[in-house]
N, CA, C and O of each residue as an XYZ file, in Angstrom:
656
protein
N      30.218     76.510   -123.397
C      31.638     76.317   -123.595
C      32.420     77.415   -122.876
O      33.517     76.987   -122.518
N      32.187     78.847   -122.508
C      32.403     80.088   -122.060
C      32.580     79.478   -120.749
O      33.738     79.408   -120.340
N      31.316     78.867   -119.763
C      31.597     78.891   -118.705
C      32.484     77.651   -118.218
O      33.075     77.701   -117.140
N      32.547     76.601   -119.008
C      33.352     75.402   -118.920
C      34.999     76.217   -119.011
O      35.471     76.580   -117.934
N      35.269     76.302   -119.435
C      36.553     77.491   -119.833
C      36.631     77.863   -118.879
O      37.726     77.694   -118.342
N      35.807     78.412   -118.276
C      36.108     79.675   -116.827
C      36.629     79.086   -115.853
O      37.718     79.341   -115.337
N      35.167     77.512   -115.287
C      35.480     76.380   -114.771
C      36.966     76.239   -114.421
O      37.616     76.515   -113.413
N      37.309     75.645   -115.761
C      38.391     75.143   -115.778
C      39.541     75.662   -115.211
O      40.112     75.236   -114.207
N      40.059     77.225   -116.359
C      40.918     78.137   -115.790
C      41.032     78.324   -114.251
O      41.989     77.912   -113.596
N      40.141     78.875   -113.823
C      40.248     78.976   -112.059
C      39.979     77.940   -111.046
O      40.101     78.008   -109.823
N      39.553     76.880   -111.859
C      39.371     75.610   -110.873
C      41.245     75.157   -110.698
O      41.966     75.204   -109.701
N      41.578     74.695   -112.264
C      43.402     74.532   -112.482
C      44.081     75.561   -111.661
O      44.572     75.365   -110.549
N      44.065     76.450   -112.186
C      45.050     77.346   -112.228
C      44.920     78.324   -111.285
O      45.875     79.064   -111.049
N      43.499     78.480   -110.501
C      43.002     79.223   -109.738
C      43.287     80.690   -110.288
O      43.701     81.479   -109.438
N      43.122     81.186   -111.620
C      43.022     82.711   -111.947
C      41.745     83.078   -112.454
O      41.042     82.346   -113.150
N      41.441     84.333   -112.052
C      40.186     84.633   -112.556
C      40.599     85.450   -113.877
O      41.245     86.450   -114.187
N      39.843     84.430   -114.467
C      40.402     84.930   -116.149
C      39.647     86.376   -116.723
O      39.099     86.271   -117.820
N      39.601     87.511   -116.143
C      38.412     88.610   -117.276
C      38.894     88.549   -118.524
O      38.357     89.519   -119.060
N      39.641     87.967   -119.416
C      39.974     87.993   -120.823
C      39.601     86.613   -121.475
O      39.781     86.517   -122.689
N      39.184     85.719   -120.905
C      38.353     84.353   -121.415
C      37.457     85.138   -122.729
O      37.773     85.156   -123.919
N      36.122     85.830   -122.005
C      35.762     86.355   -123.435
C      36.319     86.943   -124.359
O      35.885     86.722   -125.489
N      37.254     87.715   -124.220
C      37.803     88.346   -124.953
C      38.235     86.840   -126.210
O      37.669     86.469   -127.238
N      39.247     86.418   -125.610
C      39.649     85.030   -126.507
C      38.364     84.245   -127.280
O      38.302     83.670   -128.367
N      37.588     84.434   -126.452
C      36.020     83.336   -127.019
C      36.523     83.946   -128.401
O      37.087     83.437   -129.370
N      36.125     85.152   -128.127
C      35.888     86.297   -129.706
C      36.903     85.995   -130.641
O      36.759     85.705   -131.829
N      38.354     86.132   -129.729
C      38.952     85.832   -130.932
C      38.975     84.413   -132.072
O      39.213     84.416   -133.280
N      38.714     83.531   -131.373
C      37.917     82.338   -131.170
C      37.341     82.659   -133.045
O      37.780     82.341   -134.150
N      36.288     83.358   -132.588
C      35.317     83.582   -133.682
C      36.019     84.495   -134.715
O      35.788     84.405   -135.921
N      36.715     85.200   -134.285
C      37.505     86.160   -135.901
C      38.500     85.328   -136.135
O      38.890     85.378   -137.302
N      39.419     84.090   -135.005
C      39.960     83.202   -136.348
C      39.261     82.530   -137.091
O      39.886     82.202   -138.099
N      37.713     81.977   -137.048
C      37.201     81.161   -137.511
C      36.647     81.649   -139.290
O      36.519     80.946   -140.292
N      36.421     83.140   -139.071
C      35.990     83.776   -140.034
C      37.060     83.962   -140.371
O      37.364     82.922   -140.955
N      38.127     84.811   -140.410
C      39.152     84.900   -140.873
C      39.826     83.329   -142.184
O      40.278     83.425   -143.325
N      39.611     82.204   -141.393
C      39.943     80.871   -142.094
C      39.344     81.066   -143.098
O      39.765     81.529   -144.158
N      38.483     80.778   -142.867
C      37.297     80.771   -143.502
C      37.287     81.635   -145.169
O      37.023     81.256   -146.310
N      37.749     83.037   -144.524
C      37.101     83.978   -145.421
C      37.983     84.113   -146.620
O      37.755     84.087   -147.829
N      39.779     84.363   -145.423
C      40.806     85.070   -145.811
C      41.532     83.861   -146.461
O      42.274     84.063   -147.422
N      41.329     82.510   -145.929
C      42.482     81.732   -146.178
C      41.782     80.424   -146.837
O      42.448     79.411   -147.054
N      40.323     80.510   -147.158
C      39.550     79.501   -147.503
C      39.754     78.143   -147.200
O      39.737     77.173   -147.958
N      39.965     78.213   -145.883
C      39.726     76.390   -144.970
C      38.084     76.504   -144.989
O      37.443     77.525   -144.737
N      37.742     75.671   -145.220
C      36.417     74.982   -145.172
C      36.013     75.371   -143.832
O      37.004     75.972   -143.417
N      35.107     75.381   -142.882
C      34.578     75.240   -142.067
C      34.810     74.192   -141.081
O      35.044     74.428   -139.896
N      34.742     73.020   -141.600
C      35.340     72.287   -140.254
C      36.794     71.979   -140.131
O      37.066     71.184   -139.232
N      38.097     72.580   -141.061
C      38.875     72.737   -140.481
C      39.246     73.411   -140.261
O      40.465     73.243   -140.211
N      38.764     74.903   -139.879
C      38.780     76.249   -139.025
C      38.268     75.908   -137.860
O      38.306     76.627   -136.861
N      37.725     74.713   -137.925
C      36.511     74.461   -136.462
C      37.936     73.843   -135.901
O      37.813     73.951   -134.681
N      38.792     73.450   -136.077
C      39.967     72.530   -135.241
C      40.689     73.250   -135.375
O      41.438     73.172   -134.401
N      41.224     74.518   -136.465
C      42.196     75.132   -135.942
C      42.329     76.647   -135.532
O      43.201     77.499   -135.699
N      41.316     76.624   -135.035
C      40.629     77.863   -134.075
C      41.107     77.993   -133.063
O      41.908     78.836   -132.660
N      40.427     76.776   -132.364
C      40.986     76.568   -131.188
C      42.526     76.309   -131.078
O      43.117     76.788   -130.111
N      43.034     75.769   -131.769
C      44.362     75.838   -131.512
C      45.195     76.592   -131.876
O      46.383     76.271   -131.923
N      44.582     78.191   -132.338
C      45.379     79.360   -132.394
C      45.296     80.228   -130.801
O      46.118     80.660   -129.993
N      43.521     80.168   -130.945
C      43.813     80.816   -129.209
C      44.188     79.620   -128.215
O      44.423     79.905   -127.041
N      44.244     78.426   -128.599
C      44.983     77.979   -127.375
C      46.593     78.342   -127.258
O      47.313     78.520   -126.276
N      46.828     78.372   -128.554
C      48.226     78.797   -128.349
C      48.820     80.347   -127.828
O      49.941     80.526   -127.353
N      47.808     81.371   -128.036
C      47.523     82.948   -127.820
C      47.261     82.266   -126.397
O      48.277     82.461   -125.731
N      46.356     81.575   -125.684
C      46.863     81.293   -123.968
C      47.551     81.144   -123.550
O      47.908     81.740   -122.533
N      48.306     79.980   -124.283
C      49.464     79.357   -123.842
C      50.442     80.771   -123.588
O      50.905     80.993   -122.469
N      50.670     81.593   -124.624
C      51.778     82.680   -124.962
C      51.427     83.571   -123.610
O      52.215     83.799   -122.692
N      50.235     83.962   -123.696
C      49.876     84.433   -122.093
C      50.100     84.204   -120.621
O      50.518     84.833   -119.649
N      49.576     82.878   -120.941
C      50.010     82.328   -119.347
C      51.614     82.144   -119.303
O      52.064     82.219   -118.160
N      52.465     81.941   -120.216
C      53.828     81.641   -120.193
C      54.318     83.365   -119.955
O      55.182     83.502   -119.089
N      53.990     84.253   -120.429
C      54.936     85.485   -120.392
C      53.984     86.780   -119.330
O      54.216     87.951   -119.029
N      53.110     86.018   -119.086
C      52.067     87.436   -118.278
C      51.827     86.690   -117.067
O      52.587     86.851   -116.112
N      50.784     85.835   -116.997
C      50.363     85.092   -115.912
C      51.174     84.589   -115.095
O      51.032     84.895   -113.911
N      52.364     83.581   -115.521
C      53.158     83.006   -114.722
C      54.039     84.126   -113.677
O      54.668     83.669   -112.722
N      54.023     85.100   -113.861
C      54.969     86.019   -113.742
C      54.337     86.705   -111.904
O      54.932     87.178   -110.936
N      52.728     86.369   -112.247
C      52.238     87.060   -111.022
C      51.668     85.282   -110.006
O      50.797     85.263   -109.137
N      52.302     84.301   -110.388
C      52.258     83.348   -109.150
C      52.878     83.696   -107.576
O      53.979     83.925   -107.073
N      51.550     83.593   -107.167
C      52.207     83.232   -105.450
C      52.124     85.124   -104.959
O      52.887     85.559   -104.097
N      51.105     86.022   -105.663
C      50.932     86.869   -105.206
C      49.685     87.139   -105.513
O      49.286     86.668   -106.578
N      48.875     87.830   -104.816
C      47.459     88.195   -104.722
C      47.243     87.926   -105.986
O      48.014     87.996   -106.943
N      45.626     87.467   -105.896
C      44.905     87.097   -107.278
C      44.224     88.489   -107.346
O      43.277     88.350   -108.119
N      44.267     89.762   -106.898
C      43.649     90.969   -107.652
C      45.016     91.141   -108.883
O      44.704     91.559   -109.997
N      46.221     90.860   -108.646
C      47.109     91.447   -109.877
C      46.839     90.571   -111.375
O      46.989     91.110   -112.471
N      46.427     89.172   -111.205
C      45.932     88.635   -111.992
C      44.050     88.925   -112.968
O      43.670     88.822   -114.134
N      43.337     89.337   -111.526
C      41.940     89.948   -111.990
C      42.529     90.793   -112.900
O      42.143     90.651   -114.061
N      43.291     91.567   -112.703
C      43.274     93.206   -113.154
C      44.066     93.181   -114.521
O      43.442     93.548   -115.517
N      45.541     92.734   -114.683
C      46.112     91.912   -115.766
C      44.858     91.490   -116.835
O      44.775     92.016   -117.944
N      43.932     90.508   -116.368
C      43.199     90.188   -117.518
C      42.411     90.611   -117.690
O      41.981     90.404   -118.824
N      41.503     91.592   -116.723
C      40.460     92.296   -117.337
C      41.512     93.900   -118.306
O      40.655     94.762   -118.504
N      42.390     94.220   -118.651
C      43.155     95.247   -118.793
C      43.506     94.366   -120.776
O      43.442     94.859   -121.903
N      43.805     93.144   -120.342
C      43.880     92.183   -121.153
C      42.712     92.176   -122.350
O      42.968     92.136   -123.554
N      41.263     92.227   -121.714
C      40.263     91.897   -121.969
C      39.908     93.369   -123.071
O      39.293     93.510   -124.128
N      40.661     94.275   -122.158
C      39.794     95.436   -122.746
C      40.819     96.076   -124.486
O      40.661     96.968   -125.320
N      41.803     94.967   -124.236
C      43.288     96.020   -125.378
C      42.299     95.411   -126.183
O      41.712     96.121   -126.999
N      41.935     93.848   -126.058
C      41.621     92.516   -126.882
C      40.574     93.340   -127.691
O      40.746     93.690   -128.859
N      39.530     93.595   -126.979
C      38.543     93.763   -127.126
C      38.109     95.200   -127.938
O      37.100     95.264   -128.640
N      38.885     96.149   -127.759
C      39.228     97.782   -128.171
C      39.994     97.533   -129.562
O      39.545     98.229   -130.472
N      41.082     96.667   -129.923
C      41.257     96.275   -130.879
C      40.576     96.104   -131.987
O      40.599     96.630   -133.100
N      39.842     95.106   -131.381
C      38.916     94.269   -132.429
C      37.895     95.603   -132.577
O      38.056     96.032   -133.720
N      37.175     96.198   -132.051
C      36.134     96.852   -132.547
C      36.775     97.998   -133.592
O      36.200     98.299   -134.638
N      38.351     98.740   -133.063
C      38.958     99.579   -134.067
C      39.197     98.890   -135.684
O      39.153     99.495   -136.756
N      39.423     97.634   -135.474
C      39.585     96.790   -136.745
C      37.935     96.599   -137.295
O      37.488     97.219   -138.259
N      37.363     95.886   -136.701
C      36.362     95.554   -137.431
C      34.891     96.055   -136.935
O      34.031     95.184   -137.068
N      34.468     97.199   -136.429
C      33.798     97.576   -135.662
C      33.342     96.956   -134.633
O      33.980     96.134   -133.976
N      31.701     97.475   -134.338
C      31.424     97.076   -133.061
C      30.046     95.924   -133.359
O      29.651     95.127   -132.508
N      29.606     96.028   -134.404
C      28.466     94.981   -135.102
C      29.020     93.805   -136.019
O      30.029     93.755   -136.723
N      27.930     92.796   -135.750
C      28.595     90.773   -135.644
C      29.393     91.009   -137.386
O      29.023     91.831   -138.225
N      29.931     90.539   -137.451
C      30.261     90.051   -139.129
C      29.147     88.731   -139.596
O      28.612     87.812   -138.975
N      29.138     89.127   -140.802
C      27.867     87.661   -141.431
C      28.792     86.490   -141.590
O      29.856     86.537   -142.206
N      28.207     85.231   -140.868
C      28.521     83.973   -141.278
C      27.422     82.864   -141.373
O      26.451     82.464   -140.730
N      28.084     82.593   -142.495
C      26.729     81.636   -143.235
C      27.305     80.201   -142.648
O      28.496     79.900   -142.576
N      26.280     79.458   -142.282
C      26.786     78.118   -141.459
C      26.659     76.936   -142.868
O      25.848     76.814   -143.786
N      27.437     76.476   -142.616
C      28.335     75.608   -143.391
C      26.975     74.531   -143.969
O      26.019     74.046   -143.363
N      27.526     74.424   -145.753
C      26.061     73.416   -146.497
C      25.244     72.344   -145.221
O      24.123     72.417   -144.718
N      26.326     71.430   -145.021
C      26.122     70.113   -144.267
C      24.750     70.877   -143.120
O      23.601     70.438   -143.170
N      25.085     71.844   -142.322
C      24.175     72.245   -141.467
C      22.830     73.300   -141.796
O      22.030     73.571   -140.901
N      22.729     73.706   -142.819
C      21.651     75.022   -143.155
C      20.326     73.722   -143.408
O      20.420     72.595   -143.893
N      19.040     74.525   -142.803
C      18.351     73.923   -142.569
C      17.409     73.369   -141.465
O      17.273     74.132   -140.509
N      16.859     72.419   -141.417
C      16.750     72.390   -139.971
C      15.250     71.250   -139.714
O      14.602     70.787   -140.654
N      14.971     71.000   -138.329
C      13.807     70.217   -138.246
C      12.986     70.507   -137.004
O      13.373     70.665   -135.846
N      11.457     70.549   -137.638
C       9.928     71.290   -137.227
C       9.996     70.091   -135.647
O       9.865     68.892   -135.893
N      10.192     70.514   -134.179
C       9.976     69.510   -133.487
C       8.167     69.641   -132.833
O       7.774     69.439   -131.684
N       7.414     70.023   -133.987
C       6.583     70.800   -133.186
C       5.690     71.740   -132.018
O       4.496     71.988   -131.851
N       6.720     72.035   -131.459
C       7.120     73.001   -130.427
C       7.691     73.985   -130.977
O       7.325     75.107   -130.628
N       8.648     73.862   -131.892
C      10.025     74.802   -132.333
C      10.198     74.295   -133.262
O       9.739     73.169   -133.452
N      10.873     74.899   -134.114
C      11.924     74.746   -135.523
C      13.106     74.375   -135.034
O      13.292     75.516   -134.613
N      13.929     73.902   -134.756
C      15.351     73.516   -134.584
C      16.165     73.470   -135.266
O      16.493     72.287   -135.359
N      17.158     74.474   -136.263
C      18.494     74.860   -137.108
C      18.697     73.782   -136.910
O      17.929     73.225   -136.126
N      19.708     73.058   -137.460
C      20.369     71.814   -138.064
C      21.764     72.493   -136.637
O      22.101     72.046   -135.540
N      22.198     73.733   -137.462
C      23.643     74.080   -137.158
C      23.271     74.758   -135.505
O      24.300     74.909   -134.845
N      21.900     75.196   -134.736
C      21.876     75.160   -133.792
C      21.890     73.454   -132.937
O      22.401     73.357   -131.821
N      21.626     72.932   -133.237
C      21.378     71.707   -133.003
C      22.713     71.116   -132.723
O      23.038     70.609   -131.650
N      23.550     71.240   -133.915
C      25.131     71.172   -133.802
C      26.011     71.532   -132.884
O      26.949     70.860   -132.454
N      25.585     72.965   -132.490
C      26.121     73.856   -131.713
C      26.094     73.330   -130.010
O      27.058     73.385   -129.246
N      24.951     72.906   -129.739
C      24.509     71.967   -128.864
C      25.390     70.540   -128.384
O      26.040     70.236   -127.383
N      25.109     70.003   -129.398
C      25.533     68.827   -129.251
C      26.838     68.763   -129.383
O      27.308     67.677   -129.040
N      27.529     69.482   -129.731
C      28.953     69.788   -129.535
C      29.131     70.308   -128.419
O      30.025     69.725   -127.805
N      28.564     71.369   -127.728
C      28.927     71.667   -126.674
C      29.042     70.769   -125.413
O      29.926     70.694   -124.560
N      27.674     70.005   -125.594
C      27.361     68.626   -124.421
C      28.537     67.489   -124.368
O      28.841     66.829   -123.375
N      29.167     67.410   -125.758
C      30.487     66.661   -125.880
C      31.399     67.217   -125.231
O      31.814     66.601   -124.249
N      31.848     68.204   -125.474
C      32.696     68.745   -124.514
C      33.092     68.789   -123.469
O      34.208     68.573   -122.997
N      31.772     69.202   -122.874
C      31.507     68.865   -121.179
C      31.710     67.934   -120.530
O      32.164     67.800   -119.394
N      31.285     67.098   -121.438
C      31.177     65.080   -121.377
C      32.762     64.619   -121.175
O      33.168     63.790   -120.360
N      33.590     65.419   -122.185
C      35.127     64.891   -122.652
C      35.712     65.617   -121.299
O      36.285     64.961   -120.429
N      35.536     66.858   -121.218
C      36.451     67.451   -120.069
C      35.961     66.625   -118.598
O      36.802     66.444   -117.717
N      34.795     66.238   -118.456
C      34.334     65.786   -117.240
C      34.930     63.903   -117.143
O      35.098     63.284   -116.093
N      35.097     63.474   -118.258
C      36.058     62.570   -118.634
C      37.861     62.394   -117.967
O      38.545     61.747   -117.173
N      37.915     63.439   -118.927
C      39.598     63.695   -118.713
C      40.292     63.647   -117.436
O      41.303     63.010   -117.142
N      39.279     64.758   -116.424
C      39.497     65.365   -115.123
C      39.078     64.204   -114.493
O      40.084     63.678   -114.016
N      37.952     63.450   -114.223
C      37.368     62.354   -113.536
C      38.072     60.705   -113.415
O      38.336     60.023   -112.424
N      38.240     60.423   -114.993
C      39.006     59.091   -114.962
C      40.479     59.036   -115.673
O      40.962     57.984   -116.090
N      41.174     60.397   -115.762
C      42.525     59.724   -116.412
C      43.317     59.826   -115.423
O      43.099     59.678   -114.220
N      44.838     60.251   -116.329
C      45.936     60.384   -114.923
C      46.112     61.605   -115.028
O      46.558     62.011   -113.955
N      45.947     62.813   -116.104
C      46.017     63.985   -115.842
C      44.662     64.495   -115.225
O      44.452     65.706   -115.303
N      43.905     63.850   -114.737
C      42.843     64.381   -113.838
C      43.103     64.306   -112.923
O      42.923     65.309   -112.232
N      43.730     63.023   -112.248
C      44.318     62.244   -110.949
C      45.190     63.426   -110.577
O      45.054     63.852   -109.430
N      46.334     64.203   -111.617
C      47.360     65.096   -111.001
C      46.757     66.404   -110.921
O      47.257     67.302   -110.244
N      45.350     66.581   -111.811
C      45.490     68.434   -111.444
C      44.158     68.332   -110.874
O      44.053     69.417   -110.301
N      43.333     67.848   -110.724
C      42.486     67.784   -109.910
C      42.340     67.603   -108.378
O      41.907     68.360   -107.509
N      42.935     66.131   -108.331
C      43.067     65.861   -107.210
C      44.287     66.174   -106.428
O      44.600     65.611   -105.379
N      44.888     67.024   -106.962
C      46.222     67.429   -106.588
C      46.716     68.727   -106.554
O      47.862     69.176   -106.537
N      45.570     69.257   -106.548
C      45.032     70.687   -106.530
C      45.153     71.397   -105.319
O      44.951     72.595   -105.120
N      45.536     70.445   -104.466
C      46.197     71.441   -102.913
C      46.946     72.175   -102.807
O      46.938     73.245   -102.198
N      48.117     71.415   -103.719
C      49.069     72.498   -103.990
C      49.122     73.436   -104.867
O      48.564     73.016   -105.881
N      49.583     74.723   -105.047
C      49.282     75.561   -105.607
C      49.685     75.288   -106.900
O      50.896     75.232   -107.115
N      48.861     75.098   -107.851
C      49.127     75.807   -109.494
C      50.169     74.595   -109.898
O      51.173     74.810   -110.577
N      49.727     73.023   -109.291
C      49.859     71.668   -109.645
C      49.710     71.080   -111.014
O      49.931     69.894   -111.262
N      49.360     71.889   -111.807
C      49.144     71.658   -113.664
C      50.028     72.494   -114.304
O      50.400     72.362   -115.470
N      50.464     73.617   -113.303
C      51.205     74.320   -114.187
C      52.708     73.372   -114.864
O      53.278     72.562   -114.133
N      53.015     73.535   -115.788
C      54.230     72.875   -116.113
C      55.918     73.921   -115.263
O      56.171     75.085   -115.573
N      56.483     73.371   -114.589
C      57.611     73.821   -114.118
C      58.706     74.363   -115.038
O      58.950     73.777   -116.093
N      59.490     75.657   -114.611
C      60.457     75.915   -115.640
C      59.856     77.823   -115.646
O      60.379     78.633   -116.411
């Protein structure tokens, strides 16, 4: 999912994102956070995860990123790896530098002997969610009409971006 993300970002938008991971992470401390602080269940932290750091992108690319269009992509490298490191320096001052425990959700604990391997239920999940993904974005971009405009229309510079 990390490198699909990356994909994406610099294929669209042509920026080289160094703060993608950073977001993954945050990614994962909203999920725990839901979870922990605000007791959403698990799978609806799983949907509104993502749509906190998508919106923490969105806020980015609207007030940081947009700002360095149409000039060298080192001011953008540097922006997000600088990005990467507040993100990232943050989080370890808050919550150190070792994983937090998360217990994977009833529905998934468990798992099945393929005799080769043991296979987690919730690794298994992890998987097969990811392959969806890939599947949906390779979808989107391939046969809709917002694939038709930022894909194939990708000559021009930064053709997905929304104007304004």
């Amino acid at each position: 999912m990390l490198s699909l993300g990356l994909a994406v970002i610099f294929g669209l938008l042509n920026i080289v994102n160094f703060a993608h991971g950073a977001l993954y992470m945050l990614g994962a401390f909203a999920t725990v956070g839901l979870t922990t602080y605000f007791g959403i269940g698990y799978w609806g932290a799983l949907i509104l995860a993502p749509l906190i750091v998508g919106a923490v992108g969105m806020l980015i690319e609207r007030f940081l990123l947009r700002r360095l269009s149409g000039v060298d992509h080192l001011y953008g490298l540097l922006l997000t790896f600088g990005m990467a490191l507040v993100i990232e320096g943050t989080f370890v001052k808050l919550f150190g530098s070792s994983g937090l425990p998360y217990a994977p959700p009833a529905q998934l604990r468990g798992g099945v002997n393929l005799g080769f391997m043991f296979l987690p239920w919730y690794r298994g999940w992890v998987v097969l969610a990811a392959v969806v993904m890939c599947l949906v974005t390779w979808y989107i971009f391939e046969k809709t009409k917002i694939g038709a405009i930022c894909v194939r229309g990708r000559k021009t510079r930064n053709s997905c971006r929304p104007s304004g």
